[in-house]
C-alpha positions as CSV (number, residue, x, y, z in Angstrom):
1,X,78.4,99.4,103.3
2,X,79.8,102.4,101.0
3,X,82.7,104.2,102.9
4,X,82.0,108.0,104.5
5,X,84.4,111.0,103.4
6,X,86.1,110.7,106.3
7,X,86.9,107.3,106.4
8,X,87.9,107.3,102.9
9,X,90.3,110.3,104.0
10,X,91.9,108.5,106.5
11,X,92.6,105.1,104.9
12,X,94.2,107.7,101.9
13,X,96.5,108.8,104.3
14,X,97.2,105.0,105.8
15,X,97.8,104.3,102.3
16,X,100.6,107.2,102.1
17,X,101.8,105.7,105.7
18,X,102.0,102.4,104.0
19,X,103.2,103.5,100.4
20,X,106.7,104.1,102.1
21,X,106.7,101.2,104.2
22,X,106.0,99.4,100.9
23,X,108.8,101.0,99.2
24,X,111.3,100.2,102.2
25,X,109.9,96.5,102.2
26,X,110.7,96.3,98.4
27,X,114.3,97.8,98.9
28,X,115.5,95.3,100.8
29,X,114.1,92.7,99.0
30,X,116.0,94.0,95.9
31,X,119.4,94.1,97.9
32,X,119.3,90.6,98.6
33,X,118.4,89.7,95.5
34,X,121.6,92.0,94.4
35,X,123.7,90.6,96.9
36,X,122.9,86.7,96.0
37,X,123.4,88.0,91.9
38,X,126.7,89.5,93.0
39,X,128.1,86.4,94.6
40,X,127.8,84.9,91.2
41,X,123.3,83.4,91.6
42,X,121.8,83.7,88.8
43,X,118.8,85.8,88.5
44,X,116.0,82.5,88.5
45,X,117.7,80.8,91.4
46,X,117.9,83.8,93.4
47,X,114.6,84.4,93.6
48,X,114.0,80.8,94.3
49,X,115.7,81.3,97.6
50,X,114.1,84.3,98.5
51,X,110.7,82.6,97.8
52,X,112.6,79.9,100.5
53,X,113.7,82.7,103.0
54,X,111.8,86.1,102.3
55,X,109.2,87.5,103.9
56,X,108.0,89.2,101.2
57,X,104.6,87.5,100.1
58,X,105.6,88.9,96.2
59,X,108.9,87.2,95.9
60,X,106.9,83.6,96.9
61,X,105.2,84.9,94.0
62,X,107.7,85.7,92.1
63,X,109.6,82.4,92.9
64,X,106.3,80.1,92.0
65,X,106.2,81.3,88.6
66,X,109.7,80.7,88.0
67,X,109.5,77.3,89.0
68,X,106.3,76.9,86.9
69,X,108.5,78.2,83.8
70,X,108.2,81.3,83.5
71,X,110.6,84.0,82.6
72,X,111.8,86.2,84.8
73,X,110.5,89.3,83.4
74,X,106.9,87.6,82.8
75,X,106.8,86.1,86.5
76,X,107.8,89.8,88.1
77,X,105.3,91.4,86.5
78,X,102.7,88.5,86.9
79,X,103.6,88.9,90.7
80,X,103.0,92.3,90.7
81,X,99.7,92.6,88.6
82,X,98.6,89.5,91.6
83,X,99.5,91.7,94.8
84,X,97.8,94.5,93.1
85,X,94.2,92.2,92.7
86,X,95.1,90.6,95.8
87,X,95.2,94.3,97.8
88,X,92.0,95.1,96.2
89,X,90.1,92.1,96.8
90,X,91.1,92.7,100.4
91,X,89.7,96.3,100.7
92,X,86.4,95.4,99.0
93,X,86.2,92.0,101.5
94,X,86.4,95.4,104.5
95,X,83.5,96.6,103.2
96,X,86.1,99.1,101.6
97,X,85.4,100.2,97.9
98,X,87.9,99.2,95.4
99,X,88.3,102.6,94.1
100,X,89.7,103.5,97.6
101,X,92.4,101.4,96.8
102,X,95.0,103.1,94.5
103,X,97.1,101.7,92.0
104,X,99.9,103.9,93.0
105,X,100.2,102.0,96.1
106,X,101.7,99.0,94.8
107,X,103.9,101.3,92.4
108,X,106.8,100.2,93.7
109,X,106.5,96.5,92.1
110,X,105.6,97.9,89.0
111,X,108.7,100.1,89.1
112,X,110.4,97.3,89.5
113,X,108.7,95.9,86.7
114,X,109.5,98.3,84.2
115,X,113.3,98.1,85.2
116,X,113.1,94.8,84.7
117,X,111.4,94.4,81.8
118,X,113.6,96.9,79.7
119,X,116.7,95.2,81.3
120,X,115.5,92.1,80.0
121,X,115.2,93.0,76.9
122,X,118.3,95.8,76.3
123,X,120.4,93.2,78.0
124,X,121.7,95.4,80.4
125,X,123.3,94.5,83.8
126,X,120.9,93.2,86.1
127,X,122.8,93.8,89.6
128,X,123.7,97.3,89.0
129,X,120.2,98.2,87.9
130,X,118.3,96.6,91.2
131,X,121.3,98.4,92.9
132,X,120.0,101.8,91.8
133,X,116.3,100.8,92.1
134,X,116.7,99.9,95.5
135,X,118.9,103.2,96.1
136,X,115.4,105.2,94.7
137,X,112.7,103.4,96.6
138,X,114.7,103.8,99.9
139,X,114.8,107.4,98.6
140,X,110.7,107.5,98.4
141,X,110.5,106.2,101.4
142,X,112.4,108.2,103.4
143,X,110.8,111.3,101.9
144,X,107.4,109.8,102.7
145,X,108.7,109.5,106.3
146,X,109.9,113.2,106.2
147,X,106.9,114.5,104.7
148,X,104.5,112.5,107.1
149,X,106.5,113.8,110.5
150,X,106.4,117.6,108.8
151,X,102.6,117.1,108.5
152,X,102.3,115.6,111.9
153,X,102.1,119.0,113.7
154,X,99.4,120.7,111.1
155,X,97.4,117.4,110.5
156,X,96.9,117.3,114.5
157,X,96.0,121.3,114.6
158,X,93.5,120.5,111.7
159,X,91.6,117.4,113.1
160,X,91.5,119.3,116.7
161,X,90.2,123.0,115.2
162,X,88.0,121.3,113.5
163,X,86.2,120.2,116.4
164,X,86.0,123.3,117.9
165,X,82.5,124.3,117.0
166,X,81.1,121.5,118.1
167,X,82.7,122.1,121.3
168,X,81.0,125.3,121.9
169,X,77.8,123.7,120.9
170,X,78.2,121.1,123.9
171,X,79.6,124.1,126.1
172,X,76.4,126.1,125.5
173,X,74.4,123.2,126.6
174,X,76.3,122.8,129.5
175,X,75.8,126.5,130.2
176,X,71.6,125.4,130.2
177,X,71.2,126.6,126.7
178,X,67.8,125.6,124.8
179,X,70.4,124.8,122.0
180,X,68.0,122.8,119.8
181,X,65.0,125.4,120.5
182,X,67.3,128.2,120.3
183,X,68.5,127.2,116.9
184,X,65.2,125.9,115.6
185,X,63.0,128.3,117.1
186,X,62.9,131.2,115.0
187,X,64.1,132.4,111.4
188,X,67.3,133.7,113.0
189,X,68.0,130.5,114.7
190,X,67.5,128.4,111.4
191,X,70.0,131.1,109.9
192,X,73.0,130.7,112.3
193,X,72.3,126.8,112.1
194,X,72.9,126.7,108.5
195,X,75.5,129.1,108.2
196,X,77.3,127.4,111.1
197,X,76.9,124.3,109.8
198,X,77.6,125.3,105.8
199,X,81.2,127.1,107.1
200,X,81.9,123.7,109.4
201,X,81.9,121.7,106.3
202,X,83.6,123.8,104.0
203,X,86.7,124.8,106.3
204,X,86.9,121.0,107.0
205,X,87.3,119.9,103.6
206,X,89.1,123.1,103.1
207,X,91.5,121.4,105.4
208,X,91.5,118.0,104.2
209,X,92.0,119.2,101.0
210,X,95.4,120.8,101.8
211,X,96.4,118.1,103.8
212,X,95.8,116.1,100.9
213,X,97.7,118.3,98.2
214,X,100.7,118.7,100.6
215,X,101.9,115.1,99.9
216,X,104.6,114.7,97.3
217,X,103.0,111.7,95.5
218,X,103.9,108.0,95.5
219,X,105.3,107.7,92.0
220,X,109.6,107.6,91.7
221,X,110.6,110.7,90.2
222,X,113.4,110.5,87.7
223,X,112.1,106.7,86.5
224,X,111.6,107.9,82.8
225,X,115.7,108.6,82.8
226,X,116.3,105.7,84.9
227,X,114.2,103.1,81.9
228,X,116.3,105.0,79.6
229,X,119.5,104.9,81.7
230,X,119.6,101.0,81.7
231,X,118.8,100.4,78.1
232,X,121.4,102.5,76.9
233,X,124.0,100.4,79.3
234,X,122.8,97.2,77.4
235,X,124.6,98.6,75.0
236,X,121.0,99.8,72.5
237,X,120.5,103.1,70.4
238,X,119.0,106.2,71.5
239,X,115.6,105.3,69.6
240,X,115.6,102.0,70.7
241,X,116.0,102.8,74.1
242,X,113.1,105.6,73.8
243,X,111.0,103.0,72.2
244,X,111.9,100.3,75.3
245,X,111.0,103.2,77.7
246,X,107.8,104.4,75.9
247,X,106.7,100.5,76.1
248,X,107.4,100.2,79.9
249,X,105.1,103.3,79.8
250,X,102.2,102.8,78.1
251,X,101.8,99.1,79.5
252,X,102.2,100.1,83.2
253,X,101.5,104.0,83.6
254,X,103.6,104.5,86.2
255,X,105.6,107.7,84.7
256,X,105.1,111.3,85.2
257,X,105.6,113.3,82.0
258,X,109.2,114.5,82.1
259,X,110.1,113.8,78.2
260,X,111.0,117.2,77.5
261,X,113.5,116.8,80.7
262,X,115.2,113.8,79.3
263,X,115.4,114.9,75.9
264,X,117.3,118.0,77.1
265,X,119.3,115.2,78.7
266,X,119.9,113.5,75.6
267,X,120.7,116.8,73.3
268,X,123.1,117.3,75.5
269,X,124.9,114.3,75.9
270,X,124.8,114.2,71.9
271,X,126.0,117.8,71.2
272,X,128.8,117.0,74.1
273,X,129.7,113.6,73.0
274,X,129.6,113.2,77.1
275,X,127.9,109.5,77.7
276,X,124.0,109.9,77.8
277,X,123.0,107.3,80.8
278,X,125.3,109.1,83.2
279,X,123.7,112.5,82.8
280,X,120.2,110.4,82.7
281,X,121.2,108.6,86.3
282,X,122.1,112.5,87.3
283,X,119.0,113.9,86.4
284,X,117.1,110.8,88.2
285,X,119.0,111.7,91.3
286,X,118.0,115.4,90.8
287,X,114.3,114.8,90.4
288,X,114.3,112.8,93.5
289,X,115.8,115.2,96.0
290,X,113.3,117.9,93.8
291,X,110.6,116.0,95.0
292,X,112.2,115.4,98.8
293,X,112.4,119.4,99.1
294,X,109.3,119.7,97.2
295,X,107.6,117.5,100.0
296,X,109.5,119.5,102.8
297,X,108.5,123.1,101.6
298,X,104.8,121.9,101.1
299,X,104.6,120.8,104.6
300,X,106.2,123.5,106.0
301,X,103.4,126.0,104.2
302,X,100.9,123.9,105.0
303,X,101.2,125.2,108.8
304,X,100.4,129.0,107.4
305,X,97.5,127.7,104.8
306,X,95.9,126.0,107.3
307,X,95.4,129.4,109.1
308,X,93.3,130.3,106.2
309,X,90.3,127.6,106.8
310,X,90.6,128.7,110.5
311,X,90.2,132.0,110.1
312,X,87.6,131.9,107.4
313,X,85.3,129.0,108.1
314,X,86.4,127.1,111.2
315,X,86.4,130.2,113.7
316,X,83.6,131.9,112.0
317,X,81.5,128.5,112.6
318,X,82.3,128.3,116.3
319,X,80.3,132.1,116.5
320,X,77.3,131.2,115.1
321,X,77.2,128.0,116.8
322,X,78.5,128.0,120.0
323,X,78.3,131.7,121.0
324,X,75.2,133.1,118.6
325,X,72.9,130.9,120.4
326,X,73.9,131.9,123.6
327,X,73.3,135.5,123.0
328,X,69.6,134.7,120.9
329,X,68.4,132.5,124.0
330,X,69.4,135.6,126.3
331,X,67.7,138.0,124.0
332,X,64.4,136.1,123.8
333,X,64.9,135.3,127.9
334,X,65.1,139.0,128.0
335,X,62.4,139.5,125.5
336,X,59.9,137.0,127.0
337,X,60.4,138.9,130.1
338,X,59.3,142.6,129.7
């Protein structure tokens, strides 16, 4: 059964609800992986325990391949290119289309995978690097949380506005309105139907559509400098550490386009002979609370915008189809009568 709009826009925004919860899952999974590392695990027999003890279905995953004979870096991302097939085959087995599920929700294990992957092969300190991976998905997470309970307030305003001219059709009714003759009855009546009915529509998806645009995104801002970042503490070159990162890039498409960003870094760190993955880790961290405020100030306009599909379509509809009728079936009453 193919979806409706409004289904599909609701399981968008479970997929934002869950997007962070993914994120936080992931997080902690990381920091016990860092923790076991730390007291002196190795990388392969760390994530054979957490297969043992985790609840995480990815790091049985993870921990199968492993044990098959895999590397590490080939198992992660084998694990994560699973769980993404694996959350699609569930949506399309709910009568869900596969295009409703999007890749960006399992971005966090690709993240993850790209860190890894260049960490492998720069040969750059594994702990450290989860360390600050985990820091930056418990970051997107907690801006999805603080972006979802800023939107609480217009989302609810939107869904119950948007009901209102329906309401005054079922009020008109109740009032003993002819609604169906009324509107069906005459030229004028076909008018206000389609008018009301055209404005419904468009201030709805007028609303959706803001809702929609309000959200800050599920990718981890500051990831290009991060790739970057942990190739240059493996101790490789500049070029080879673009050349790692542009890899990671093209083979997961995960990144947003901040090169000119890091290569403003880079200059920098060059012309000031200052070290180049400390600025990049600084930039990282300033993308991310970017996006955090970013988030915040787009939820907080959101409550003025959404005055704008209320006032233009939402209000306008109610008229011509709650009220309008009213006043036609009293005119042709009146009409009828003389």
């Amino acid at each position: 059964m193919k979806p409706t709009r409004a289904s599909t826009w609701v399981r968008r925004r479970e997929k934002r609800e869950r997007a962070g919860e993914e994120a936080e899952r992931v997080a902690e999974l990381l920091e016990e992986l860092v923790a076991l590392m730390e007291a002196g695990v190795t990388a392969e027999a760390a994530w054979g325990y957490l297969r043992e003890f985790s609840a995480h279905p990815l790091a049985g995953l993870v921990g199968a391949g492993i044990a098959a004979g895999e590397r590490t870096a080939d198992a992660v991302a084998r694990a994560a290119g699973a769980w993404a097939v694996e959350r699609r085959s569930g949506a399309t087995a709910r009568s869900r289309s596969p295009a409703d599920v999007s890749p960006t929700a399992d971005a966090s294990w690709t993240v993850l995978t790209a860190i890894w992957r260049v960490a492998d092969v720069a040969g750059a300190p594994m702990a450290p690097t989860l360390r600050r991976l985990a820091d930056a998905l418990r970051d997107r997470a907690e801006t999805e949380r603080d972006v979802h309970v800023a939107l609480a307030g217009p989302r609810a305003t939107a869904q119950l506005v948007s009901w209102l001219p329906v309401v005054g059709m079922v009020l008109a009714v109740v009032m003993g309105v002819d609604l169906v003759g009324t509107l069906t009855g005459s030229a004028v009546g076909w008018a206000l139907l389609g008018a009301g009915v055209l404005l419904l529509v468009v201030g709805r998806r007028w609303m959706r559509t803001l809702l929609l645009r309000a959200h800050p995104g599920f990718d981890v801002p500051g990831l290009r400098h991060d790739l970057i970042a942990t190739a240059l503490s493996g101790g490789v070159g500049v070029p080879s550490a673009l050349a790692m990162c542009d890899e990671a890039c093209s083979a997961l498409k995960v990144l947003g386009d901040d090169r000119a960003e890091v290569a403003r870094i880079l200059s920098l760190a060059q012309r000031a002979g200052a070290p180049a993955a400390d600025l990049l880790r600084s930039g990282a961290a300033r993308a991310r609370r970017h996006r955090r405020m970013q988030g915040r100030t787009a939820a907080a306009a959101l409550a003025v915008r959404s005055m704008l599909p209320l006032g233009a379509c939402v209000l306008p509809s109610f008229m011509l189809l709650g009220v309008a009728p009213v006043v036609l079936s009293i005119i042709s009453s009146t009409v009828a009568a003389l």
